[in-house]
Backbone as a chain_set.jsonl record, in Angstrom:
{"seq": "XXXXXXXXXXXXXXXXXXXXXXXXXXXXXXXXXXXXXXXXXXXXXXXXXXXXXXXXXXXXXXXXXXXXXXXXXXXXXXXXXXXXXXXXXXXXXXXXXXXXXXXXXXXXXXXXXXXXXXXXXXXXXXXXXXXXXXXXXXXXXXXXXXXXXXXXXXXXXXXXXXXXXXXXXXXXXXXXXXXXXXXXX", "coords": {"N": [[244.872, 314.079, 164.878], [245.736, 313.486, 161.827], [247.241, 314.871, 158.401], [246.697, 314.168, 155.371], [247.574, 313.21, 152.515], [246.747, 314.213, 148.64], [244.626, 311.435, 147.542], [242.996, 308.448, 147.118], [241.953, 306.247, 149.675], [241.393, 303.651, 151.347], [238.978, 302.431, 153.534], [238.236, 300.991, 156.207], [236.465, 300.161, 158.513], [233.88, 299.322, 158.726], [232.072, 296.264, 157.855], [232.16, 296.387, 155.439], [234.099, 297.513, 153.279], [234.767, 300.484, 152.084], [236.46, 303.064, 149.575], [237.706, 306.16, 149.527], [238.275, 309.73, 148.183], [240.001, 311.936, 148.478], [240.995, 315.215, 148.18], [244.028, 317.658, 148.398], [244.685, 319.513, 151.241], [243.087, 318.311, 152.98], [242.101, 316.265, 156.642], [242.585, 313.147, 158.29], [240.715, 311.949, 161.043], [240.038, 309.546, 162.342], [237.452, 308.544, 162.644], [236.49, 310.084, 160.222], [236.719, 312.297, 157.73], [238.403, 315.707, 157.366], [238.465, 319.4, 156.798], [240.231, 321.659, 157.306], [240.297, 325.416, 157.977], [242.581, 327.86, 158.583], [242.81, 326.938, 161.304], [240.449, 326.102, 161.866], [237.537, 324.206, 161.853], [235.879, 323.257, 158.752], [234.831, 321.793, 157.315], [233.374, 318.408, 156.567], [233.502, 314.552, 156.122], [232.419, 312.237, 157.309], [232.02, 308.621, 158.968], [230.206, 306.536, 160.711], [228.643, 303.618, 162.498], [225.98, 304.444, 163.832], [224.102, 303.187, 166.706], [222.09, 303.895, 168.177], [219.305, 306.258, 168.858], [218.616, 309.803, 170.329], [215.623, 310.708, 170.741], [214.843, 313.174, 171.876], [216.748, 315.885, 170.422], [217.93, 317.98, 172.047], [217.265, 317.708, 175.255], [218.669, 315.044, 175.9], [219.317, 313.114, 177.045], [219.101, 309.917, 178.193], [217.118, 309.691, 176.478], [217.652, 307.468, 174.473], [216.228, 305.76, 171.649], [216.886, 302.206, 170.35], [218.165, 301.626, 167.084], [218.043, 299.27, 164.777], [217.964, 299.234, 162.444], [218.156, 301.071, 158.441], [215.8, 301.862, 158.041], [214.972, 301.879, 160.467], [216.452, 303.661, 161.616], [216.268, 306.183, 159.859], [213.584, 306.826, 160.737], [213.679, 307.48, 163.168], [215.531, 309.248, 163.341], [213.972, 311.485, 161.906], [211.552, 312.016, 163.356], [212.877, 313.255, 165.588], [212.86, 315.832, 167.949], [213.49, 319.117, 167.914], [215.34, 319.398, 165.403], [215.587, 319.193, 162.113], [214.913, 317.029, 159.273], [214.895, 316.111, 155.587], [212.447, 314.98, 153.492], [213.105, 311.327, 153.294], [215.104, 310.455, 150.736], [215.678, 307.18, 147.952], [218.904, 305.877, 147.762], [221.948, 304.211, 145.83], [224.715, 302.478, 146.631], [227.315, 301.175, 145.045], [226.604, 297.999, 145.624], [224.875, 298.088, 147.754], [222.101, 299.415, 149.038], [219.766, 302.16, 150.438], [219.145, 305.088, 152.063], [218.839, 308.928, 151.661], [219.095, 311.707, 153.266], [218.725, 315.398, 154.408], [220.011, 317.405, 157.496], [219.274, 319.21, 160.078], [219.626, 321.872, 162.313], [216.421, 322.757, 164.458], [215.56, 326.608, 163.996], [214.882, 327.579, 166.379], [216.457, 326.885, 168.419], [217.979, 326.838, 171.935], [221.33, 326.555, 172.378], [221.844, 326.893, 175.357], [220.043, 325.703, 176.86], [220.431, 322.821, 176.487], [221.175, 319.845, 177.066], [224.229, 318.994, 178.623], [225.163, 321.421, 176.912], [224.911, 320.679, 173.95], [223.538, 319.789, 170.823], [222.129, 316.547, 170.33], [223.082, 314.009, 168.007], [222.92, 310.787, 167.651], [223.913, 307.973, 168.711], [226.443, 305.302, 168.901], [227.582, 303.566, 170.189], [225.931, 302.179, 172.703], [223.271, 303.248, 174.198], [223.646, 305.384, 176.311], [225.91, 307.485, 176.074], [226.024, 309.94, 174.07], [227.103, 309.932, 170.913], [227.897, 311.639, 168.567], [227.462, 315.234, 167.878], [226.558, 318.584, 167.914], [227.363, 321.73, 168.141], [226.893, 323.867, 167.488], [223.722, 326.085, 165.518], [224.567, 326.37, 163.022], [225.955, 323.586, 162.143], [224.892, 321.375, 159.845], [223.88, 318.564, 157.494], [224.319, 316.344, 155.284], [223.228, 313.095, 155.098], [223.967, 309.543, 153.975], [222.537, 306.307, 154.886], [223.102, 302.974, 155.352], [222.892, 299.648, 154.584], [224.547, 297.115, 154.958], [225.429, 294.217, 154.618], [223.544, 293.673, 157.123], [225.372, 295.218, 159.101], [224.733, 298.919, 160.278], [225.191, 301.43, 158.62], [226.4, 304.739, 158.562], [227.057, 307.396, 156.616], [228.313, 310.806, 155.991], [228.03, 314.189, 154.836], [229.128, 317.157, 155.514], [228.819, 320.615, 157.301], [230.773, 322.51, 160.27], [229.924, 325.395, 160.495], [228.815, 328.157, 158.814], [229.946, 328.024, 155.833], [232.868, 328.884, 152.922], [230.824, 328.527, 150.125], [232.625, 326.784, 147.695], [234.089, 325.156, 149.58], [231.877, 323.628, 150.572], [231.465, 322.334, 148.024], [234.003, 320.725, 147.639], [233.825, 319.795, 149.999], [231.1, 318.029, 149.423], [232.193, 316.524, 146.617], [233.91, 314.53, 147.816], [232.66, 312.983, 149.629], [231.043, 312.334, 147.538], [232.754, 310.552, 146.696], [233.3, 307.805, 147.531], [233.159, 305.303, 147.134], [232.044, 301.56, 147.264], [232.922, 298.695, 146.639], [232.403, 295.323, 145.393], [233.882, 292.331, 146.306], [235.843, 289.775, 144.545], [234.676, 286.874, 143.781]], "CA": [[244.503, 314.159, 163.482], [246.754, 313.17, 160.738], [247.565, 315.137, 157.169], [246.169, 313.409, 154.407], [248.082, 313.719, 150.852], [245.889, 313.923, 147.667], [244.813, 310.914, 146.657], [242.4, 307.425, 147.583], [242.084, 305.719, 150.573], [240.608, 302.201, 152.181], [238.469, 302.68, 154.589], [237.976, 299.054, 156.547], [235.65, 300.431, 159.518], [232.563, 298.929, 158.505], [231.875, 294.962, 157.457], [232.162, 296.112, 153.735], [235.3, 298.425, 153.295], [235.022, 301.543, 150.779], [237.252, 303.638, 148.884], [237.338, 307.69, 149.671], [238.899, 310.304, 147.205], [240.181, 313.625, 148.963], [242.18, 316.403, 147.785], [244.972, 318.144, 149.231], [244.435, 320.053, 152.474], [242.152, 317.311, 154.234], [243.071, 315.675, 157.616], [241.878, 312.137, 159.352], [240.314, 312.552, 162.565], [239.825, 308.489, 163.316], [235.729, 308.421, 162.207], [236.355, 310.917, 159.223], [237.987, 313.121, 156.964], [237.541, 317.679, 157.388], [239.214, 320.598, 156.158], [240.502, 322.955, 158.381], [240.761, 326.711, 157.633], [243.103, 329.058, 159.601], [242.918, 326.128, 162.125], [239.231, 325.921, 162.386], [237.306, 323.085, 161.341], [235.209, 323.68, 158.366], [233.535, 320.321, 156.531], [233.398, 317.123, 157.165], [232.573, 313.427, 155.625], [231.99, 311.155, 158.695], [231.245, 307.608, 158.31], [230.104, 305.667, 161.713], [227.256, 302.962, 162.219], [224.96, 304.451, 164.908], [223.046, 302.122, 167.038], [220.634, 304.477, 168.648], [218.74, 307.879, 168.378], [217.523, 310.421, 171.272], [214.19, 311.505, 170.504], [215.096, 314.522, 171.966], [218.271, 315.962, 170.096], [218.665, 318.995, 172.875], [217.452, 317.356, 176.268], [219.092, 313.989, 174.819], [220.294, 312.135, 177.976], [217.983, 309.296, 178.591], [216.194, 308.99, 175.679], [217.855, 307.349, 173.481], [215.673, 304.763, 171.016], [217.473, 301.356, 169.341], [218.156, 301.636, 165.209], [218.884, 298.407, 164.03], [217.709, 298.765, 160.79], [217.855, 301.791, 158.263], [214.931, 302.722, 158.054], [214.66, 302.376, 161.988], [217.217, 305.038, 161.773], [215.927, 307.499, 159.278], [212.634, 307.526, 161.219], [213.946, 308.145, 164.236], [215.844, 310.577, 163.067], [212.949, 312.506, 161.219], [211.156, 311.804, 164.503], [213.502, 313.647, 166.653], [212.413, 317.27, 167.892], [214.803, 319.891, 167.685], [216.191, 319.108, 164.586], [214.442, 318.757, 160.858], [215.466, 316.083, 158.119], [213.921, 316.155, 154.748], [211.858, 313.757, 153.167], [214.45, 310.159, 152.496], [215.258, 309.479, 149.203], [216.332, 306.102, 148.072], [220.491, 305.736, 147.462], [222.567, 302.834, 145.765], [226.184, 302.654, 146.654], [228.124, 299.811, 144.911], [225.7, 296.872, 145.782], [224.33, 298.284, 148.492], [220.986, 300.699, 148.784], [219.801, 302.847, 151.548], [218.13, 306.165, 152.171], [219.586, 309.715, 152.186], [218.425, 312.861, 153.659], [219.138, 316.674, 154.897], [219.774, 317.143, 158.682], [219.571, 320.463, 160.548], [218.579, 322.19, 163.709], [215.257, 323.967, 164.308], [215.653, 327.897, 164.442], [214.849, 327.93, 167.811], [216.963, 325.76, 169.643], [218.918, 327.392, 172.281], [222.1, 325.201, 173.439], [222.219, 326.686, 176.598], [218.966, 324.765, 177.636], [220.426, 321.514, 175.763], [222.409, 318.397, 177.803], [225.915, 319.505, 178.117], [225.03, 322.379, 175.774], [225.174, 320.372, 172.982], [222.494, 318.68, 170.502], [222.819, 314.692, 169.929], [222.067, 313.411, 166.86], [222.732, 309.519, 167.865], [225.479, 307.408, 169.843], [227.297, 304.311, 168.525], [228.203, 301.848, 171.161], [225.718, 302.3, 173.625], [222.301, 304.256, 174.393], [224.109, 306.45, 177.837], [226.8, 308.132, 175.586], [226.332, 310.624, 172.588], [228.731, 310.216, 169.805], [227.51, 312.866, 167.181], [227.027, 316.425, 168.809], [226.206, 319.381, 167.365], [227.846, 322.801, 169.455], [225.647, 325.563, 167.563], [223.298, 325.667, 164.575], [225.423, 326.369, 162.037], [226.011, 322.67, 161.944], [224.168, 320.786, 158.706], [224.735, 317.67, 156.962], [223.382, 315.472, 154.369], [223.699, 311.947, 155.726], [223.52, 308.247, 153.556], [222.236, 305.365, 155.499], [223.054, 301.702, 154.043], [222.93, 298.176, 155.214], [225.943, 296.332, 154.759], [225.487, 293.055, 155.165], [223.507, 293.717, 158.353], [225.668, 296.369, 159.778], [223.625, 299.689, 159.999], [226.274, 302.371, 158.388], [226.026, 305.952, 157.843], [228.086, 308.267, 155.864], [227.693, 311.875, 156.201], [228.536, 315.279, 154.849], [228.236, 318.612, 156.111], [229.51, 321.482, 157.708], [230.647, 322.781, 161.221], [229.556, 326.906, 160.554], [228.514, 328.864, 157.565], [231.422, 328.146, 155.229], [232.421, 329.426, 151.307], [230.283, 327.653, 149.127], [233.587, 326.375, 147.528], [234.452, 323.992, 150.017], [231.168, 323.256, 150.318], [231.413, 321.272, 146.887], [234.782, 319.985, 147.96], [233.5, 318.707, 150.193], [230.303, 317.221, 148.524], [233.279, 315.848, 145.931], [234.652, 313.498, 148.629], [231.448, 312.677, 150.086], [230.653, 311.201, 146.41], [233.937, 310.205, 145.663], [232.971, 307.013, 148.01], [232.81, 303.867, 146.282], [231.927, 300.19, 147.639], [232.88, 297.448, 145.552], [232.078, 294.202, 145.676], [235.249, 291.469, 146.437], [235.834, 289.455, 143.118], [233.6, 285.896, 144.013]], "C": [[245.754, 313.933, 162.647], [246.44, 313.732, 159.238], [247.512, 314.054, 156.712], [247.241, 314.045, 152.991], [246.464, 313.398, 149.969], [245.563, 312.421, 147.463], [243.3, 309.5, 147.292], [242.95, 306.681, 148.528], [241.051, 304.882, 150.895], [240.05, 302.428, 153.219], [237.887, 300.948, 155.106], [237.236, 299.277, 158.107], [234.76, 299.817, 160.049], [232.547, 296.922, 157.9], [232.432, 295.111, 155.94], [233.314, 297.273, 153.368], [234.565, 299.474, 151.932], [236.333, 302.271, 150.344], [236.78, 305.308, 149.246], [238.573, 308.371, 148.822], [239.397, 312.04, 148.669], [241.509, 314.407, 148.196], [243.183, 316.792, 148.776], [244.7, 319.021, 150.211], [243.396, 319.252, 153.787], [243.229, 316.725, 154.859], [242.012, 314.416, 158.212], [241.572, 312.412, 160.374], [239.755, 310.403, 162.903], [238.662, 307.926, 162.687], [235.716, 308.587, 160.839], [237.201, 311.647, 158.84], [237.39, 314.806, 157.06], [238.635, 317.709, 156.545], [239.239, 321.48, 156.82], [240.778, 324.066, 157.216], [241.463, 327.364, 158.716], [242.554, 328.427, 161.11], [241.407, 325.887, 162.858], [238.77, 324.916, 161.679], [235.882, 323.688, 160.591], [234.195, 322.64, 157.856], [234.132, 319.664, 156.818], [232.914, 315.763, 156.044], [233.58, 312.767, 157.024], [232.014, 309.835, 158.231], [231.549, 306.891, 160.221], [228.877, 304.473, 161.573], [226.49, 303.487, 164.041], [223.957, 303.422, 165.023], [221.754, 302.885, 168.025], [220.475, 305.905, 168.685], [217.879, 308.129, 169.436], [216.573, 310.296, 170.808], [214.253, 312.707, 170.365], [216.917, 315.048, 171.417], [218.675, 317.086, 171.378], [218.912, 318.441, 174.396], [217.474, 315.58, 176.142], [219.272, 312.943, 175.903], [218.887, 310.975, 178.505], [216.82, 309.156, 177.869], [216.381, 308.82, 174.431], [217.11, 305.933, 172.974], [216.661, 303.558, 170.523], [217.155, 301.649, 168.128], [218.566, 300.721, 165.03], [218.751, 298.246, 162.594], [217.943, 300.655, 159.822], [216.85, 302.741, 158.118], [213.961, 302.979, 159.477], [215.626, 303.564, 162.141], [216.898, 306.094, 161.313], [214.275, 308.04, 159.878], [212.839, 307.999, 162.349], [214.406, 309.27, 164.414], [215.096, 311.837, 162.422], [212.126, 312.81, 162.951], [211.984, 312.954, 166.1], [213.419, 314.979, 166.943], [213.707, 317.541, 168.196], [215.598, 319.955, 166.528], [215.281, 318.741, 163.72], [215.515, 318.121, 159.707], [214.565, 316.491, 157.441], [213.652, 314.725, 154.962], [213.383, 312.359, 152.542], [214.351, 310.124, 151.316], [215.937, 308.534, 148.893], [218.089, 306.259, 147.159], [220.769, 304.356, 146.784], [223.703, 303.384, 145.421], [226.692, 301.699, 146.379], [226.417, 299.381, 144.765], [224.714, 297.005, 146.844], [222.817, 299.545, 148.129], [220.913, 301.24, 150.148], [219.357, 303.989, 151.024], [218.962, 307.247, 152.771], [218.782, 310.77, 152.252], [219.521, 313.772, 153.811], [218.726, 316.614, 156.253], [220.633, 318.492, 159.372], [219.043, 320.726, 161.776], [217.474, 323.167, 163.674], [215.735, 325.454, 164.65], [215.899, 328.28, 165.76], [215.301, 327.528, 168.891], [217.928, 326.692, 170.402], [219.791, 326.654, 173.405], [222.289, 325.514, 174.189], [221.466, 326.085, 177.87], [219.195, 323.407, 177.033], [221.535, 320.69, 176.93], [223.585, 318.51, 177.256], [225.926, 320.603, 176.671], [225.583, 322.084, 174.75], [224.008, 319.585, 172.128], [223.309, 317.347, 170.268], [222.072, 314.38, 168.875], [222.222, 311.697, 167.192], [224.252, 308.824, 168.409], [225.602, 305.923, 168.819], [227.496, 303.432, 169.247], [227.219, 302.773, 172.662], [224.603, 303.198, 173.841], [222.485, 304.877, 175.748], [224.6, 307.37, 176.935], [226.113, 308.642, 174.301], [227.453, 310.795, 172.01], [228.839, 311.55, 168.697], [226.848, 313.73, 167.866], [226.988, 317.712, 168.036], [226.094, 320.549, 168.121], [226.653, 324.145, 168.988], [224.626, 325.264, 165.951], [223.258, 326.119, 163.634], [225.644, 324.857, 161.38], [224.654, 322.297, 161.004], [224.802, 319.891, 157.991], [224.08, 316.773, 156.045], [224.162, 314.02, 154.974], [222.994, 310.396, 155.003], [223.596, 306.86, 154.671], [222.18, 304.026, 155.244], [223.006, 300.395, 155.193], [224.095, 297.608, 154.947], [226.274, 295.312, 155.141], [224.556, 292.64, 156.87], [224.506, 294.324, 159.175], [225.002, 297.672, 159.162], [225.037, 300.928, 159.827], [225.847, 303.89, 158.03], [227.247, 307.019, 157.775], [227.109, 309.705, 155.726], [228.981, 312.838, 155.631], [228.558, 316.713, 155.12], [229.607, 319.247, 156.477], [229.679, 322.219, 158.994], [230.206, 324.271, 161.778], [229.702, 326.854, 159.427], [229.832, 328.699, 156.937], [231.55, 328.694, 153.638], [232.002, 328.211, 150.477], [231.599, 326.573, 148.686], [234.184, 324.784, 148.393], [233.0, 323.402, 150.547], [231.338, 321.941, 148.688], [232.689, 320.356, 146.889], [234.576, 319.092, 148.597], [232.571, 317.147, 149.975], [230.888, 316.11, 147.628], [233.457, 314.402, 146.806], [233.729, 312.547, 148.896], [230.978, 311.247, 148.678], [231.185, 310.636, 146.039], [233.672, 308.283, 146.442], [232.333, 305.431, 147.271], [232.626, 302.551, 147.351], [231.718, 299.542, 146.298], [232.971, 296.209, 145.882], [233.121, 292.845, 145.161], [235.011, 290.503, 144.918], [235.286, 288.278, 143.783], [234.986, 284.91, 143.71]], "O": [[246.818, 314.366, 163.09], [245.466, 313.211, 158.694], [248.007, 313.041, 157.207], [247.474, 315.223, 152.719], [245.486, 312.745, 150.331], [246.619, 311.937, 147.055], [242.561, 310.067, 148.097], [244.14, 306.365, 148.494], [239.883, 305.25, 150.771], [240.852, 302.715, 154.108], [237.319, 300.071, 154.456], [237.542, 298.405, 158.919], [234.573, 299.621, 161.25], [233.671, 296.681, 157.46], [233.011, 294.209, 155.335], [232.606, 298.244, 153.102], [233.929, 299.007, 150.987], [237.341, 301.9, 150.946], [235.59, 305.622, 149.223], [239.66, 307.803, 148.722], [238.783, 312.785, 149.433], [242.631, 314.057, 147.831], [243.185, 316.295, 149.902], [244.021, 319.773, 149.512], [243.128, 319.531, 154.956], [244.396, 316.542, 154.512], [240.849, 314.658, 158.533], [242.229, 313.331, 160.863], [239.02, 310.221, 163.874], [238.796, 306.819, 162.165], [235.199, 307.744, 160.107], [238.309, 311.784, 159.36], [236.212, 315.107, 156.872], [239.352, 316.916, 155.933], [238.248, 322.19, 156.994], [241.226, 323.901, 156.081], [240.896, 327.411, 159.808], [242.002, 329.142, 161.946], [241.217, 325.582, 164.035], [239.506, 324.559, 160.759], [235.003, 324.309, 161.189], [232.972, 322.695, 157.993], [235.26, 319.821, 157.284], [232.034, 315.983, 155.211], [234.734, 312.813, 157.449], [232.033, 309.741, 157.004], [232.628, 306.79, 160.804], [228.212, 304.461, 160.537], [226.586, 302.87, 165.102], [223.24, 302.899, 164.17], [220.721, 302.349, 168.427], [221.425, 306.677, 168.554], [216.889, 307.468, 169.748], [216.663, 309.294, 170.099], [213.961, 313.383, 169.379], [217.973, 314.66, 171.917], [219.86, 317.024, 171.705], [220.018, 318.483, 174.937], [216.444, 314.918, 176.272], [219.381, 311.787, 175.492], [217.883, 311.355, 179.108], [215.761, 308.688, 178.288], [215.855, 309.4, 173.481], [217.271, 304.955, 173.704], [217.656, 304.164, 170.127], [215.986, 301.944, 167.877], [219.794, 300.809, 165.014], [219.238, 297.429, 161.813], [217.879, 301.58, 160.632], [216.907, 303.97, 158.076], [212.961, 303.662, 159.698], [215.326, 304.424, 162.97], [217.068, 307.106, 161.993], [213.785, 309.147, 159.655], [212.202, 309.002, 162.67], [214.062, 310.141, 165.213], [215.555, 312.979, 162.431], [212.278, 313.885, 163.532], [211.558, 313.183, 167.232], [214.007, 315.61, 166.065], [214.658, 316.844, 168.547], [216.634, 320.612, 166.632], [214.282, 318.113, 164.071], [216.602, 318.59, 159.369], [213.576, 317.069, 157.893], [214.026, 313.827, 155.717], [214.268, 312.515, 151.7], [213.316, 309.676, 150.824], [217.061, 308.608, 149.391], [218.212, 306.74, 146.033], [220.026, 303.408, 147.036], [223.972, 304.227, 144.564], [226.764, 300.924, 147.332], [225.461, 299.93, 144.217], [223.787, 296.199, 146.931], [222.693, 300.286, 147.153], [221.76, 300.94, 150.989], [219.147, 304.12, 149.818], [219.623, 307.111, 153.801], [217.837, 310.902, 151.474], [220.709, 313.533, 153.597], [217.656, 316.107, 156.59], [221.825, 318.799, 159.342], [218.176, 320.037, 162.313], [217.513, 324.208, 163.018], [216.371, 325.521, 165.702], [216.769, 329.024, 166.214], [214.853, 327.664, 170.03], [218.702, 327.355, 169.712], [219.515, 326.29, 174.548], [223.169, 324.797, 174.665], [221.763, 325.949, 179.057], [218.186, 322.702, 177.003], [222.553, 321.171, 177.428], [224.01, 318.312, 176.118], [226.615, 320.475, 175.659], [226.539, 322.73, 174.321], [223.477, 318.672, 172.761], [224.505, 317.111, 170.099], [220.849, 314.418, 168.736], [221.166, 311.219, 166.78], [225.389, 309.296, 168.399], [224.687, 305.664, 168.037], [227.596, 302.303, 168.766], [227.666, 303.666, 173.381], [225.03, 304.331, 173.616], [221.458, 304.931, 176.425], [223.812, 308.305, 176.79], [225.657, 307.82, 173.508], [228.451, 311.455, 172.3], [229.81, 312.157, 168.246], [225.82, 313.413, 168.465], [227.891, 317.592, 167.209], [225.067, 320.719, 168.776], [225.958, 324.932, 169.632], [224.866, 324.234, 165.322], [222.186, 326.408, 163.103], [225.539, 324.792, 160.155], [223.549, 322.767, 161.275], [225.993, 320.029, 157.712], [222.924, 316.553, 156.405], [225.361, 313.908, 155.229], [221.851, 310.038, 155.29], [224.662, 306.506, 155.177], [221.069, 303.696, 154.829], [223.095, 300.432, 156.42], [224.625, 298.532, 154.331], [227.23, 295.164, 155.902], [224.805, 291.668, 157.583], [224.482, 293.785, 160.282], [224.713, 297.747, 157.967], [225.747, 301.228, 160.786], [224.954, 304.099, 157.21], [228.082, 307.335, 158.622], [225.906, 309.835, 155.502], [230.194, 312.658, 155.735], [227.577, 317.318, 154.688], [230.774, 318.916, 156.268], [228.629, 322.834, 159.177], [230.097, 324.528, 162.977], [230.365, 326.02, 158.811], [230.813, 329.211, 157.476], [230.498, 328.945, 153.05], [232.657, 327.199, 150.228], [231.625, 325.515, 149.315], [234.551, 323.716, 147.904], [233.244, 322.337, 151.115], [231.247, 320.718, 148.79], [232.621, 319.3, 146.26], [234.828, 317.913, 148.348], [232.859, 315.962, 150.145], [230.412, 314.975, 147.662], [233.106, 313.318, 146.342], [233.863, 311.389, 148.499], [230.744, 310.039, 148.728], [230.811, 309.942, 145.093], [233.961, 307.435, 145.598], [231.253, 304.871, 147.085], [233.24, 302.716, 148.405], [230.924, 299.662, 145.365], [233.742, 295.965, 146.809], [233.176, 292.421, 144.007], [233.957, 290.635, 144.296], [235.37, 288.623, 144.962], [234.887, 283.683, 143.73]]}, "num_chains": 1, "name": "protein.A"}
């Protein structure tokens, strides 16, 4: 992980590059940007393009679906037991649009009956491997879903355990601070 100073940063991950805002105490992790407390990891904005979605987020291994599209992603992901999204609502970022939801685990999930006692919310390069895991269900995240030229992108914010409201909206901040702009023609 790498210390972040205050200030905007290029993100060139994705086909269509954005802009992210963070404050002082965030750190890179490669994918995304947190905020550690007292060396624990508290919020998060993510940004990967998942290419496929278990079904099952707990017993996950072997059934994972293709997403090539967004709104093959946000149904799959509503679709997926163990875990409840709200209803999508439609997004526009820059030039782009897309569909954002809430994404949590059911009450009753207990990870010590889950694959590698962990839930999967969807893998990235490959339907064997889970990339996005989820250790207890504390984990929650609001997650935007965009097209980008035909790459399937999603940007996410949330939190890894109950945290103070406070960085809660910090993090939310960052999350929105996310611009795509469109190259001068």
């Amino acid at each position: 992980m790498q210390s972040l100073e205050a200030g905007t940063y290029l993100v060139t991950g994705f086909n269509v590059p954005f802009e992210i805002t963070v404050p002082d105490g965030w750190e890179s992790f490669g994918w995304g940007v947190l905020k550690e407390v007292d060396d624990t990891w508290q919020v998060f904005v993510n940004f990967l393009p998942p290419t496929s979605v278990p079904t099952e987020a707990c017993k996950w291994q072997g059934t994972f679906v293709e997403t090539p599209s967004v709104q093959n992603y946000v149904d799959a992901m509503a679709a997926q037991t163990s875990t409840q999204t709200t209803a999508p609502v439609e997004i526009t970022m820059g030039d782009y649009s897309g569909l954002e939801f809430e994404y949590t685990v059911e009450d009753d999930v207990d990870f010590t009956e889950c694959d590698e006692d962990r839930l999967c919310l969807f893998a990235d390069s490959g339907a064997s491997t889970c990339t996005r895991t989820y250790g207890d269900a504390a984990h929650r995240e609001t997650e935007r879903v965009l097209d980008l030229n035909g790459e399937l992108a999603m940007i996410a914010v949330g939190q890894f355990k109950e945290v103070d409201p406070t960085l809660t909206a910090e993090a939310r901040a960052v999350f929105d601070s996310i611009a795509f702009d469109t190259p001068a023609r």
